[in-house]
N, CA, C and O atoms as a GROMACS GRO file, in nm:
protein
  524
    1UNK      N    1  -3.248   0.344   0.643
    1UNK     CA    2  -3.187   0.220   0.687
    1UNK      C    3  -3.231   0.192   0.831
    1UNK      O    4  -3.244   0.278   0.917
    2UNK      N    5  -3.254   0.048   0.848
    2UNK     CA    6  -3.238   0.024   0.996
    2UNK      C    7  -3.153  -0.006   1.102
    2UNK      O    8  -3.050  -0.068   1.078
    3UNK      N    9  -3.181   0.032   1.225
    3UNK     CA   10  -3.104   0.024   1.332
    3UNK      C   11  -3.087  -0.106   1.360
    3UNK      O   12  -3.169  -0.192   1.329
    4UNK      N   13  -2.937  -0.134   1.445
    4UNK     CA   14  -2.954  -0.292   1.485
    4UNK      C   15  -3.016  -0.246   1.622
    4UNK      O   16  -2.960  -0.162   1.694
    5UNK      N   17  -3.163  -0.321   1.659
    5UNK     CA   18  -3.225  -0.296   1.757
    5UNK      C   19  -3.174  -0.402   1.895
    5UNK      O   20  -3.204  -0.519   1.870
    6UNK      N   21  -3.112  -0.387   2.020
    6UNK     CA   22  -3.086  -0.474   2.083
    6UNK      C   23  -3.137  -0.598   2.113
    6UNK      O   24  -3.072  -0.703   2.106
    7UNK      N   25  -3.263  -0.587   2.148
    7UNK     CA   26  -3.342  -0.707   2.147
    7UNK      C   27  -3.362  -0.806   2.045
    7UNK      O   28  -3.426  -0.910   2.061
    8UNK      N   29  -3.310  -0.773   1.952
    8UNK     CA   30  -3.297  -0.869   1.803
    8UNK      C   31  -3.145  -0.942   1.819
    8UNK      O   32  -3.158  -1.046   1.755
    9UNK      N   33  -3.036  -0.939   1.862
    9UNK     CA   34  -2.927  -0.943   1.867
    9UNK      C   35  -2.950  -1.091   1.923
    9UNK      O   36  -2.998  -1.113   2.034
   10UNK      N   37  -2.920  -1.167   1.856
   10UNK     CA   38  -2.922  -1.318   1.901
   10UNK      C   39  -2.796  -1.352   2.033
   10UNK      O   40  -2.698  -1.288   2.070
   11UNK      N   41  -2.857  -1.485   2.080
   11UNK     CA   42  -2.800  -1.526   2.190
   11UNK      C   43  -2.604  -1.573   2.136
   11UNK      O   44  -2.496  -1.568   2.194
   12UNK      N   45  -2.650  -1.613   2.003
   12UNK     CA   46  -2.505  -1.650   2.003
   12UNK      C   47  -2.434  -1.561   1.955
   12UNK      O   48  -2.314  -1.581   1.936
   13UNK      N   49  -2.504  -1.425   1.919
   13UNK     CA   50  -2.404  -1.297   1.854
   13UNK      C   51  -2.343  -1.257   2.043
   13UNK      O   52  -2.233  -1.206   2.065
   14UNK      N   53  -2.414  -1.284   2.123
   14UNK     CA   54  -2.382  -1.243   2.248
   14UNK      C   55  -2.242  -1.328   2.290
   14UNK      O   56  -2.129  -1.290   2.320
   15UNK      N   57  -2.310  -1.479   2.274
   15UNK     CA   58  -2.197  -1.552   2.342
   15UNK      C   59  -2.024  -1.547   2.268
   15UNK      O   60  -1.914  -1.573   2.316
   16UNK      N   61  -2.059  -1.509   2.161
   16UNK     CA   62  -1.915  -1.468   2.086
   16UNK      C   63  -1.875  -1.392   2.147
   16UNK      O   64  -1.758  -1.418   2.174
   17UNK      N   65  -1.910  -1.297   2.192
   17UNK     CA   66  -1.854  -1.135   2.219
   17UNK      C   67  -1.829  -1.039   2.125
   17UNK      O   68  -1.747  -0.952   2.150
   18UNK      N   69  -1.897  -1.042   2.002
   18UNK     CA   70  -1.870  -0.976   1.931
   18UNK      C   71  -1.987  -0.860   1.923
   18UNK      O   72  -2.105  -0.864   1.956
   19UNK      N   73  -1.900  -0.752   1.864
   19UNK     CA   74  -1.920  -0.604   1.874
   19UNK      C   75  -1.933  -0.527   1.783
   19UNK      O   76  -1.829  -0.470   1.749
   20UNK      N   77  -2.055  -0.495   1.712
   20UNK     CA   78  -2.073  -0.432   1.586
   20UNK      C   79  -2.005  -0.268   1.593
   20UNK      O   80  -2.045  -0.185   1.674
   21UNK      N   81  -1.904  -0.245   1.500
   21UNK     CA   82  -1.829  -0.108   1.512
   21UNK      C   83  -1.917  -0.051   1.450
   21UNK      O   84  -2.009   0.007   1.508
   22UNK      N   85  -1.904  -0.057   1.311
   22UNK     CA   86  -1.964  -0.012   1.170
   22UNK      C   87  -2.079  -0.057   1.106
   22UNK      O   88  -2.071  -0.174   1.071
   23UNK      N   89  -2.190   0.003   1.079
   23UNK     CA   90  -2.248  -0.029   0.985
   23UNK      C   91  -2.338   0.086   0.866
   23UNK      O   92  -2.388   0.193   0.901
   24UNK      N   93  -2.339   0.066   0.816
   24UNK     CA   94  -2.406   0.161   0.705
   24UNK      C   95  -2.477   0.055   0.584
   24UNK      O   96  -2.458  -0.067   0.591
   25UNK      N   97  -2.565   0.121   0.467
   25UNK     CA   98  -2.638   0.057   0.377
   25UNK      C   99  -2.561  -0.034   0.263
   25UNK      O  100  -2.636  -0.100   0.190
   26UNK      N  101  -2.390  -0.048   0.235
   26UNK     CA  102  -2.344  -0.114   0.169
   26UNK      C  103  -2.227  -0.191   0.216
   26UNK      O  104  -2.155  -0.249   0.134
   27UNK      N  105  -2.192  -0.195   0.416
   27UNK     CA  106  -2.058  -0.232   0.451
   27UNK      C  107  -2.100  -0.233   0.559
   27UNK      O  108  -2.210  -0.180   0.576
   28UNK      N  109  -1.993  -0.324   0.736
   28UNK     CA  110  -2.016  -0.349   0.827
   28UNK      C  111  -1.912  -0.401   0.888
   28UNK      O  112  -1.851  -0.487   0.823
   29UNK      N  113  -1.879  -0.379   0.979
   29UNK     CA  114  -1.770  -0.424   1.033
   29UNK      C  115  -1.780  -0.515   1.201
   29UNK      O  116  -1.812  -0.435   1.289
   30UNK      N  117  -1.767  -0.601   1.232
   30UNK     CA  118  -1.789  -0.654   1.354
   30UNK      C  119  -1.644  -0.697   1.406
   30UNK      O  120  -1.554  -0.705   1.322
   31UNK      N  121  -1.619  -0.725   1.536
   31UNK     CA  122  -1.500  -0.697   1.628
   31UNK      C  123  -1.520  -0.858   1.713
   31UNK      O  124  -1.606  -0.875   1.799
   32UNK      N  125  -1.453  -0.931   1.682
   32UNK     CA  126  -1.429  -1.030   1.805
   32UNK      C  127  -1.311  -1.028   1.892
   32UNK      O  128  -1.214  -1.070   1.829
   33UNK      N  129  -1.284  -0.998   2.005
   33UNK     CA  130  -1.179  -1.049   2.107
   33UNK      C  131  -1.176  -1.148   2.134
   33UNK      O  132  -1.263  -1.187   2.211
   34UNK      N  133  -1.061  -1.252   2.082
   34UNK     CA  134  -1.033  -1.390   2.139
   34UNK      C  135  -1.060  -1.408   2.290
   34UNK      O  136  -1.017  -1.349   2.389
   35UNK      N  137  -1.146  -1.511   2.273
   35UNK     CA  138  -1.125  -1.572   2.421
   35UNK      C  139  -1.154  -1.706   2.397
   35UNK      O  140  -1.191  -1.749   2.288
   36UNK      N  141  -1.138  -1.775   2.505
   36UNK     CA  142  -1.035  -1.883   2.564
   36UNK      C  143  -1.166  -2.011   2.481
   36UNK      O  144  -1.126  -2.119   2.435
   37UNK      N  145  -1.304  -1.973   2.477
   37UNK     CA  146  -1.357  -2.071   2.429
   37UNK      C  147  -1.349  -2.045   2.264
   37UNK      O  148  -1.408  -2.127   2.194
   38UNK      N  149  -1.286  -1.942   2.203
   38UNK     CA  150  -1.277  -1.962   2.063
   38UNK      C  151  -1.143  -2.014   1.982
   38UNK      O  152  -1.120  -2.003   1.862
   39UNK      N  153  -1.033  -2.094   2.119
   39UNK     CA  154  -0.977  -2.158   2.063
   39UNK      C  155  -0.989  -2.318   2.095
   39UNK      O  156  -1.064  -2.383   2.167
   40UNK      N  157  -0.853  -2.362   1.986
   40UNK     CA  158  -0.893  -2.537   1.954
   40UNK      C  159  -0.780  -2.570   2.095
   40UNK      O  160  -0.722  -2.492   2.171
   41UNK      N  161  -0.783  -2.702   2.088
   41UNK     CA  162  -0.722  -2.737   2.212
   41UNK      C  163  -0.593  -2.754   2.182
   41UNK      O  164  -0.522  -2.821   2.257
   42UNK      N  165  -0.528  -2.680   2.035
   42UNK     CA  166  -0.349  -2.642   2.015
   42UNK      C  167  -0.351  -2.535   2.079
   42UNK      O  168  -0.236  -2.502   2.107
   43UNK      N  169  -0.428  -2.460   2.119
   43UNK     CA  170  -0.428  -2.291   2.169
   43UNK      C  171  -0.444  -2.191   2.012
   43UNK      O  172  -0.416  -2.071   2.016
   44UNK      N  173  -0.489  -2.254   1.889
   44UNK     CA  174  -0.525  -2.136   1.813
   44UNK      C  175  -0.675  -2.133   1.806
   44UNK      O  176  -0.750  -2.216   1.857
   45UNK      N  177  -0.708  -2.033   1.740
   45UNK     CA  178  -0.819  -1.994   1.662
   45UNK      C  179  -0.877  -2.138   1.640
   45UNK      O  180  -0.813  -2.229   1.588
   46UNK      N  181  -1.057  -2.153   1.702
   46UNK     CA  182  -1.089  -2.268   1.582
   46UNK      C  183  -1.136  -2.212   1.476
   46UNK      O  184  -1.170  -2.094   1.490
   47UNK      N  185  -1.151  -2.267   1.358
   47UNK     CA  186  -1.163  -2.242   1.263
   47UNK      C  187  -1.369  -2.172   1.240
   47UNK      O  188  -1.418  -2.073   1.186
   48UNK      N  189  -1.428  -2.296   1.319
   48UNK     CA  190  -1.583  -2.260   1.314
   48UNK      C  191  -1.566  -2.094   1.386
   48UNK      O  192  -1.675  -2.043   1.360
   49UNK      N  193  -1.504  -2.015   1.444
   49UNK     CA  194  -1.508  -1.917   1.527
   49UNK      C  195  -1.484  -1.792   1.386
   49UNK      O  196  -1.539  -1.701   1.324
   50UNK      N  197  -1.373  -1.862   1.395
   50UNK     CA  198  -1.371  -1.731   1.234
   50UNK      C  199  -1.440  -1.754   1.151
   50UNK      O  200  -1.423  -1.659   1.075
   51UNK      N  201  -1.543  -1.845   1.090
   51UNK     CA  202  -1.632  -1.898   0.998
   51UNK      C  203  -1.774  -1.782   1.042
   51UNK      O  204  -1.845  -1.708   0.973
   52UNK      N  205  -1.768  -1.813   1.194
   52UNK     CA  206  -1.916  -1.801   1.267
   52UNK      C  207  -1.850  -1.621   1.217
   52UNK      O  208  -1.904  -1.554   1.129
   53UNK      N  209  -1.747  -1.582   1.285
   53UNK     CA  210  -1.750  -1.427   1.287
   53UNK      C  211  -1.778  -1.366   1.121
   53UNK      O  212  -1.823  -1.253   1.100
   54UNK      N  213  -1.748  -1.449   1.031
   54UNK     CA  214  -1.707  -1.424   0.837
   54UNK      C  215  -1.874  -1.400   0.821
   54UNK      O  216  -1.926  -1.315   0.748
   55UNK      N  217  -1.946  -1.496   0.908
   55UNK     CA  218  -2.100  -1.492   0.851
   55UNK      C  219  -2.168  -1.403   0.903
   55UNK      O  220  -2.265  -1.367   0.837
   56UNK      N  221  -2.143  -1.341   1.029
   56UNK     CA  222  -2.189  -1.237   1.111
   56UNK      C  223  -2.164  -1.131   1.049
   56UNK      O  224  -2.260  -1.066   1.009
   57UNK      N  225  -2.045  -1.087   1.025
   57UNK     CA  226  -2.023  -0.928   0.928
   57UNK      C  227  -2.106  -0.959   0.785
   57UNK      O  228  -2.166  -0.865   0.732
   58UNK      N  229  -2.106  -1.037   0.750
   58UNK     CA  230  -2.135  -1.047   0.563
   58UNK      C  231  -2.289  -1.028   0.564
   58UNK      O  232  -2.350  -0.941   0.501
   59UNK      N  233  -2.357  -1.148   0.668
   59UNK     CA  234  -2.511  -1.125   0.742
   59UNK      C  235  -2.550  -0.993   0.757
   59UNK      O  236  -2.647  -0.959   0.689
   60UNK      N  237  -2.486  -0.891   0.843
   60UNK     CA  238  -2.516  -0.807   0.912
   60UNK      C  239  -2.506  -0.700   0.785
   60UNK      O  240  -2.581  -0.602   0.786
   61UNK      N  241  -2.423  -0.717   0.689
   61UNK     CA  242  -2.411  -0.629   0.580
   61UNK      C  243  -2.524  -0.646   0.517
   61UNK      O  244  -2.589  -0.542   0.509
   62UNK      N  245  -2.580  -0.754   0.461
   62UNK     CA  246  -2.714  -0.759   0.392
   62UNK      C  247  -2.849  -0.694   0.456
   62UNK      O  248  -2.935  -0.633   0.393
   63UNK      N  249  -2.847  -0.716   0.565
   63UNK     CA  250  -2.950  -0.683   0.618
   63UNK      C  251  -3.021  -0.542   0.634
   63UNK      O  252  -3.129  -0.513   0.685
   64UNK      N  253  -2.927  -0.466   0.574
   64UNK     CA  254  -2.922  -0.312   0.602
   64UNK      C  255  -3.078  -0.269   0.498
   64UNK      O  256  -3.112  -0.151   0.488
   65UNK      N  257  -3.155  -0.374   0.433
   65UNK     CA  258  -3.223  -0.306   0.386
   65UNK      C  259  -3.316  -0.340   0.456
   65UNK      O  260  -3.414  -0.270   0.432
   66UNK      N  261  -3.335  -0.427   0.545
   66UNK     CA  262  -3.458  -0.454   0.640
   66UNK      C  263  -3.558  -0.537   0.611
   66UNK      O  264  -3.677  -0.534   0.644
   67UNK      N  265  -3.468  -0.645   0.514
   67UNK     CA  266  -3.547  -0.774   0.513
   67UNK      C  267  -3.488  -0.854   0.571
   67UNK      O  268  -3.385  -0.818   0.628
   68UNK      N  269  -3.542  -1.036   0.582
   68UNK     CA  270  -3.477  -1.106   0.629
   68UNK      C  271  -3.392  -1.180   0.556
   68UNK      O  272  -3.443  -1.197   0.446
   69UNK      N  273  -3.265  -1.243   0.566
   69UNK     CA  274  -3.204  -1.308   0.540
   69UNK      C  275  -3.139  -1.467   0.601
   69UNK      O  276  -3.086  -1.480   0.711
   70UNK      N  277  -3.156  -1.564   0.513
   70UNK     CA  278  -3.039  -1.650   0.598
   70UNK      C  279  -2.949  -1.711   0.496
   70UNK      O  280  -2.980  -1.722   0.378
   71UNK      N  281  -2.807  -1.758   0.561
   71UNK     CA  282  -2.703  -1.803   0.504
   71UNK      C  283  -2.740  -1.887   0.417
   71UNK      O  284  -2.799  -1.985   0.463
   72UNK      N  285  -2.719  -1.880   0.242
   72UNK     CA  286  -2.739  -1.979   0.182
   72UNK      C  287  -2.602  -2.049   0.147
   72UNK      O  288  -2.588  -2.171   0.156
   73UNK      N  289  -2.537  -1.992   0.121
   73UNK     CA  290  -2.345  -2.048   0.125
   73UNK      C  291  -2.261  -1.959   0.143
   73UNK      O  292  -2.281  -1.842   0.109
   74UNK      N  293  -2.169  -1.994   0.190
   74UNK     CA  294  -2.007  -1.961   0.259
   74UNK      C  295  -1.934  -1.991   0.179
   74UNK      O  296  -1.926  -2.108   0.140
   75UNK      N  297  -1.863  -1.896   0.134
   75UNK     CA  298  -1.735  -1.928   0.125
   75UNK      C  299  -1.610  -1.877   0.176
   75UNK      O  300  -1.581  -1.764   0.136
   76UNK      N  301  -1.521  -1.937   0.262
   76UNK     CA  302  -1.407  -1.864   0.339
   76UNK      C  303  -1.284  -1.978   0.348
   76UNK      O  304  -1.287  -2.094   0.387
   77UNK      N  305  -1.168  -1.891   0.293
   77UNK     CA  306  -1.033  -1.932   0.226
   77UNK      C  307  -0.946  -1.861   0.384
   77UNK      O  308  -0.910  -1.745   0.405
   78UNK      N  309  -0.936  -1.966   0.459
   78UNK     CA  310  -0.853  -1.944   0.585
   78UNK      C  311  -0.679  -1.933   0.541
   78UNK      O  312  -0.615  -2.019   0.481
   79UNK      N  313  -0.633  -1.812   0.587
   79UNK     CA  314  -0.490  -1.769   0.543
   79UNK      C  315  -0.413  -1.761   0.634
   79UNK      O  316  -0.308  -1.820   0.613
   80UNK      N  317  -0.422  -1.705   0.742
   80UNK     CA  318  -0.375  -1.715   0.918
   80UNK      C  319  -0.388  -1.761   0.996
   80UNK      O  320  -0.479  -1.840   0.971
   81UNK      N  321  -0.359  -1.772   1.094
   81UNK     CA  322  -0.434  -1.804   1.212
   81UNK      C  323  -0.345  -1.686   1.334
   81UNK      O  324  -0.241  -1.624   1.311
   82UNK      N  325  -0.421  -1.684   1.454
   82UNK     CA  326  -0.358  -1.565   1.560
   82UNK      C  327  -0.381  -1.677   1.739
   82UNK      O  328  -0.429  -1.788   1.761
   83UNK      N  329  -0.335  -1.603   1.802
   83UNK     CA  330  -0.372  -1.719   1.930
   83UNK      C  331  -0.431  -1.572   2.054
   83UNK      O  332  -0.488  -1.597   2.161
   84UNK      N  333  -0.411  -1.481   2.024
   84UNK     CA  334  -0.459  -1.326   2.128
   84UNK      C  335  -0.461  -1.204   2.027
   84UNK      O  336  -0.385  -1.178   1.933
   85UNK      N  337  -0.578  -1.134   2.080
   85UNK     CA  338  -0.589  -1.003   2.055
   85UNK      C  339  -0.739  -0.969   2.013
   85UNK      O  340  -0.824  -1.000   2.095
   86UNK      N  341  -0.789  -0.898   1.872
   86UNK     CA  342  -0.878  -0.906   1.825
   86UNK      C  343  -0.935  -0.897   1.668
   86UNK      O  344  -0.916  -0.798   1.598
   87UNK      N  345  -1.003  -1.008   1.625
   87UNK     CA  346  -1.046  -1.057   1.541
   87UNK      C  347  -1.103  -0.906   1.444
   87UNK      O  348  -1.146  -0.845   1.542
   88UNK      N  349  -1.129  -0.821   1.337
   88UNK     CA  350  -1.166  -0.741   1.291
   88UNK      C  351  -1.236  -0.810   1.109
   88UNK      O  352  -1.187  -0.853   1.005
   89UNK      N  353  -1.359  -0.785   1.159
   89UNK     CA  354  -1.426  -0.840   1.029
   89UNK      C  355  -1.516  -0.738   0.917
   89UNK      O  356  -1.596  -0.654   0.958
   90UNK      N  357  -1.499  -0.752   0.824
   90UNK     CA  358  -1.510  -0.586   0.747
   90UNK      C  359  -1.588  -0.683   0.618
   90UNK      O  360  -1.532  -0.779   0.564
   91UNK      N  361  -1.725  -0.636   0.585
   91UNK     CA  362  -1.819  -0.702   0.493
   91UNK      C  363  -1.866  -0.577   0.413
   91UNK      O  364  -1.895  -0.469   0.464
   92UNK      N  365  -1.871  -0.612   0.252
   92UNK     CA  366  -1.896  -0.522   0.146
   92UNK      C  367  -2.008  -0.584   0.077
   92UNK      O  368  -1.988  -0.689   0.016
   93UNK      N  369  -2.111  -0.538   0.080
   93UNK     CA  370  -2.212  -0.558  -0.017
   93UNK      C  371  -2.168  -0.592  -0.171
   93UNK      O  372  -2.079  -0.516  -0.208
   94UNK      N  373  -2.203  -0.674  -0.255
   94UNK     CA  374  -2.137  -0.695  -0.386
   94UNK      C  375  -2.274  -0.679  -0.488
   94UNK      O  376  -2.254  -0.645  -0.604
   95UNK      N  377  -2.379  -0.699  -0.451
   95UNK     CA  378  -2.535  -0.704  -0.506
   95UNK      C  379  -2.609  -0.708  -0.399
   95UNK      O  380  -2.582  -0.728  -0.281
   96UNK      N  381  -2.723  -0.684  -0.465
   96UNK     CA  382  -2.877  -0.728  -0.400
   96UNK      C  383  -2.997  -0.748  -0.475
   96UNK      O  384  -3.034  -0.644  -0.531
   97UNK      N  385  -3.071  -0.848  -0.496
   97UNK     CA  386  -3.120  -0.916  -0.583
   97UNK      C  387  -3.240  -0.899  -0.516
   97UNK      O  388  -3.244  -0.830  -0.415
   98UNK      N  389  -3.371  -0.972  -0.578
   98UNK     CA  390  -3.482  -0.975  -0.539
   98UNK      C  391  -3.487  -1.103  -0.432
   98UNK      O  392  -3.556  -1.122  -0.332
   99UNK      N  393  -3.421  -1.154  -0.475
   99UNK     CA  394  -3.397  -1.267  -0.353
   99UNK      C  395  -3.278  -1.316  -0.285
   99UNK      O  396  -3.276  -1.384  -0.183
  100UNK      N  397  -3.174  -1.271  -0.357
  100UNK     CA  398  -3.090  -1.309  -0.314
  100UNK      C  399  -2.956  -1.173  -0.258
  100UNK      O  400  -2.967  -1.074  -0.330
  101UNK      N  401  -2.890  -1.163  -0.194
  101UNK     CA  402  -2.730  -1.088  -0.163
  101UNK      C  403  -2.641  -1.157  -0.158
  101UNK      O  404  -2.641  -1.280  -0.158
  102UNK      N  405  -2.532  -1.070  -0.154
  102UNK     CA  406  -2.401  -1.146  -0.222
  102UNK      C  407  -2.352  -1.040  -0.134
  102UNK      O  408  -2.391  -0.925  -0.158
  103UNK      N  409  -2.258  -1.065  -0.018
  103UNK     CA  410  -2.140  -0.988   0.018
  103UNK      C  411  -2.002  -1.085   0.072
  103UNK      O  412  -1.989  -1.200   0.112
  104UNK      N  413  -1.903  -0.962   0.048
  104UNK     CA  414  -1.738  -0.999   0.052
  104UNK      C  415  -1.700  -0.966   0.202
  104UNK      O  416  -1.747  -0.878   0.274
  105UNK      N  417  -1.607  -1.055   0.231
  105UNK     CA  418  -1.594  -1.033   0.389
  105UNK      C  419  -1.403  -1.036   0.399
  105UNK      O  420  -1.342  -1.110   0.322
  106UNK      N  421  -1.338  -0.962   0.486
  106UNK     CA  422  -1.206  -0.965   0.499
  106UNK      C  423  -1.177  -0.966   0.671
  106UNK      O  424  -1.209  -0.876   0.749
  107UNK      N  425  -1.107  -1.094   0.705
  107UNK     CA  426  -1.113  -1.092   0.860
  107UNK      C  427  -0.946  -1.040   0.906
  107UNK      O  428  -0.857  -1.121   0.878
  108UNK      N  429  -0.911  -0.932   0.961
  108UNK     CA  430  -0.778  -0.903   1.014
  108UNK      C  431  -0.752  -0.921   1.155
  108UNK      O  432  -0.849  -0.916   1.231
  109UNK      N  433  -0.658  -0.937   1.193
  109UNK     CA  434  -0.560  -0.920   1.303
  109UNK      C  435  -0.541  -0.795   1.342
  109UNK      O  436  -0.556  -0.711   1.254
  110UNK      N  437  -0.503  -0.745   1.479
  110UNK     CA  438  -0.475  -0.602   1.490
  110UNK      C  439  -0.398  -0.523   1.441
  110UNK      O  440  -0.397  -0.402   1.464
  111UNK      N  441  -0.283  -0.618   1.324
  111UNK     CA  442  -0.188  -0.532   1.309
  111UNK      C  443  -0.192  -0.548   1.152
  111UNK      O  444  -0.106  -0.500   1.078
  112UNK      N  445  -0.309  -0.627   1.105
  112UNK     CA  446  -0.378  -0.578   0.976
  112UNK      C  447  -0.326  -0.723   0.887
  112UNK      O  448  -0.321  -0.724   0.764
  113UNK      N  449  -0.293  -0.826   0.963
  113UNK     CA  450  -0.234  -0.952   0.884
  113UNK      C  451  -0.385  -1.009   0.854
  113UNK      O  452  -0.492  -0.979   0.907
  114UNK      N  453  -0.356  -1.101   0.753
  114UNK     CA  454  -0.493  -1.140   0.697
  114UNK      C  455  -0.530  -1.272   0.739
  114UNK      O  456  -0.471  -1.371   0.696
  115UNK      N  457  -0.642  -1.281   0.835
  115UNK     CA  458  -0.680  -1.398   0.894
  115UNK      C  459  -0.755  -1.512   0.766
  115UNK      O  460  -0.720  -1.628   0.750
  116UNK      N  461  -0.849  -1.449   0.698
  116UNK     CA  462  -0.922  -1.497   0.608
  116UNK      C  463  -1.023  -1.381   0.520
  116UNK      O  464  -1.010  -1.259   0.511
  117UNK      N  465  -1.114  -1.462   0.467
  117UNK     CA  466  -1.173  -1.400   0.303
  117UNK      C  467  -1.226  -1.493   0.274
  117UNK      O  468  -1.210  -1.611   0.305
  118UNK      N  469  -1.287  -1.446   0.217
  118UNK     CA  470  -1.470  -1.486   0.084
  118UNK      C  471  -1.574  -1.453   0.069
  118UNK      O  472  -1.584  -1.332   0.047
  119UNK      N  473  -1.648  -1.498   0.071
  119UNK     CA  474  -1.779  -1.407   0.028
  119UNK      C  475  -1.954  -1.548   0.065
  119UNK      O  476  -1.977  -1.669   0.059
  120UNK      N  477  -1.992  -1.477   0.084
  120UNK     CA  478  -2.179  -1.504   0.115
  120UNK      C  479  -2.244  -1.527   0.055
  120UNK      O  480  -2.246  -1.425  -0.015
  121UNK      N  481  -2.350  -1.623  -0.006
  121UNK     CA  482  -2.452  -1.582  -0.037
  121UNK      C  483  -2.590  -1.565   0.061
  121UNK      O  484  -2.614  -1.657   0.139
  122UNK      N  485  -2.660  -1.473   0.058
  122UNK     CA  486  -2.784  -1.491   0.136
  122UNK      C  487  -2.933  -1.467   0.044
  122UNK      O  488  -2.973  -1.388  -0.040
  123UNK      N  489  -2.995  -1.608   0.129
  123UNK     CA  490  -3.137  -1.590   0.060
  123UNK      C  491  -3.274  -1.501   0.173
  123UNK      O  492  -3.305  -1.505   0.292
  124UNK      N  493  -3.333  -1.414   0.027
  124UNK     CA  494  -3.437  -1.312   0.152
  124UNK      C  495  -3.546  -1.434   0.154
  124UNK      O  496  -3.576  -1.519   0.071
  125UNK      N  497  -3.593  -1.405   0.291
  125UNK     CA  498  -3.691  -1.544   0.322
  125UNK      C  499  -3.811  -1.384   0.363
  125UNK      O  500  -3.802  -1.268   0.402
  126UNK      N  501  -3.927  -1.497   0.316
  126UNK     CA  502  -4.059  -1.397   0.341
  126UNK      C  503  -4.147  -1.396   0.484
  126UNK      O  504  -4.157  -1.503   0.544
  127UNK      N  505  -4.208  -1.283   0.536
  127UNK     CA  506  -4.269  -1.324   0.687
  127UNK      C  507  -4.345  -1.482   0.700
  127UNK      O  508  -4.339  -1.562   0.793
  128UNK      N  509  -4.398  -1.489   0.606
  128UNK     CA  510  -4.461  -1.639   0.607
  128UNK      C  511  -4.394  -1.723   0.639
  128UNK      O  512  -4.436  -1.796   0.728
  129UNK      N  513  -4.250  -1.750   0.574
  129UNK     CA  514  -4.154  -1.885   0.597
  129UNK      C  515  -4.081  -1.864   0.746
  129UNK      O  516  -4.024  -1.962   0.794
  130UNK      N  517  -4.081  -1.736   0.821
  130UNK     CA  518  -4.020  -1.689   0.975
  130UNK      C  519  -4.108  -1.796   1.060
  130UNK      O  520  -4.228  -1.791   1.035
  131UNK      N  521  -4.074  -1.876   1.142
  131UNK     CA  522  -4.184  -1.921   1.244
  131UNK      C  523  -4.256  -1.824   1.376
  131UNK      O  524  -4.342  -1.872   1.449
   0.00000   0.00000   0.00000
């Protein structure tokens, strides 16, 4: 399996703040701490923030075999919402296809309440189609 190499780590995995705990060849877990630009102007959660974090763990799960991938659809069934603390996102491989992956994603709260859920599809794109 491959390493997540730093220099690959995109600008907006940075600007989130999010923090890969876990990863291994069928699961992954990434960590957001709320801050002040990932809420809406009620003071919760925006919604694109937990969307962006649902695609980052589920992404980061596929990738473990060391091809490329990008988001071909989302799906995420928002159940909570939180206003402080930290975001915990936990992604399960479900398949892997010749072209395509499929993983399940579960986003918690620190004290294990359920922010949201669903699942990914991702399509493997070939070095040719990379610019």
């Amino acid at each position: 399996m491959a390493s997540i190499q730093p220099e690959k780590v995109d600008r907006f995995y940075q600007s989130q703040h999010y923090e890969t705990v876990a990863w291994s060849a069928d699961a992954t877990r990434v960590d957001m701490p709320i801050c002040p630009e990932h809420k809406n102007s009620r003071g919760f959660l925006h919604g694109g923030a937990i969307l962006g974090l649902a695609d980052e763990a589920a992404g980061t799960c596929v990738h473990t075999d060391g091809r490329t991938y990008v988001t071909q659809s989302l799906d995420c069934k928002f159940i909570s919402n939180m206003t402080e603390g930290t975001l915990h996102a936990e992604a399960k491989l479900l398949h892997r296809g010749r072209r395509t992956a499929v993983a399940e994603f579960r986003i918690t709260s620190d004290d294990g309440t359920l922010i949201a859920a669903g699942q990914g599809i991702f399509f493997c794109v070939s070095d040719e189609m990379l610019y």
